[in-house]
N, C-alpha and C positions, 0 to 999 in steps of 0.2 A: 716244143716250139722255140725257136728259136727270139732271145732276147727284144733283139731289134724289130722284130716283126710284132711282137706282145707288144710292143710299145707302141709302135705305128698302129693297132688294131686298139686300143687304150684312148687315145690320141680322138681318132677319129670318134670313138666312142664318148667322149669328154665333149668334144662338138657338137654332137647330136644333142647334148642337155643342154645346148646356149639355146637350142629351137628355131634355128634359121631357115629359112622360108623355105630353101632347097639344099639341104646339108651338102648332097653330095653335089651340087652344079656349082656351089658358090667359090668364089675365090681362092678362100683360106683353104679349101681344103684342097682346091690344086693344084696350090703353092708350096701346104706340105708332100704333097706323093712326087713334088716334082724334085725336093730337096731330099727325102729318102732314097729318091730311085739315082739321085746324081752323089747322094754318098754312099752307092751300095757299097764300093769297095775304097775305102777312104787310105790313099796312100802317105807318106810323109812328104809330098814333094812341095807341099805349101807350108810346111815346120810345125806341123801341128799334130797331137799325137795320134793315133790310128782310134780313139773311140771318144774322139770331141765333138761329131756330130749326134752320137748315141747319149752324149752326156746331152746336151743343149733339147737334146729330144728328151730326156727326162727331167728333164731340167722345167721343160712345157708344156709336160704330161702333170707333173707337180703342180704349175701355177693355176692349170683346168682345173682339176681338180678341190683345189682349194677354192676356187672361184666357186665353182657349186655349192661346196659345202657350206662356203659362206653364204652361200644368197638362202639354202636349209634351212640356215638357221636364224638369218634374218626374220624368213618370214617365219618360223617357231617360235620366236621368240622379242618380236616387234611390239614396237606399246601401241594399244588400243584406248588412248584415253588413261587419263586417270586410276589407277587402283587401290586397292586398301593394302594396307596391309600383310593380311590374312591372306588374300589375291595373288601380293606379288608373292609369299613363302611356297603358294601348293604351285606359283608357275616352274619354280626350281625342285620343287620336291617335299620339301620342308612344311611340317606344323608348327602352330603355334602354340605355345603354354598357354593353361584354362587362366583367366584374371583370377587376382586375388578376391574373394567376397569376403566381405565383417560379416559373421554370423549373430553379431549383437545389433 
């Protein structure tokens, strides 16, 4: 498969987890198929190099992406109120050492 198309198929795919009412009717996404399909063949006659609209498209496949990821782990990782201690350590992973006790 060719590059530009894994990305455009990426792309669209990264839209779909924003949840919007009608992914494929809405706007955004027929503004990008309108910009892919008008740089299929992207010459130098505007001075710009032949693979700057493939960059800019991965450039917006990146900031999707990340936008997901973040909101993952927002809510993975979101405060619920107050915790102890011992709470926030097993939320990262981590135990705590047994307290010291006086055996006297």
């Amino acid at each position: 498969m060719r590059p530009t198309l894994s990305t455009y198929r990426a792309i669209l795919r990264e839209l779909r987890w924003l949840k919007l009412q009608n992914p494929m009717k809405s706007d955004i996404i027929s503004y990008i198929s309108k910009e892919f399909k008008s740089n299929k063949t992207t010459d130098e006659k505007f001075c710009r190099a032949s693979e700057s609209a493939v960059f800019k498209a991965k450039t917006y496949l990146t900031l999707l992406e990340s936008t997901r990821k973040n909101q993952m782990l927002t809510e993975l990782y979101k405060g619920r109120g107050d915790k102890t201690t011992e709470q926030a350590a097993n939320t990262v992973g981590l135990t705590l050492p047994k307290t010291f006790q006086d055996p006297g």
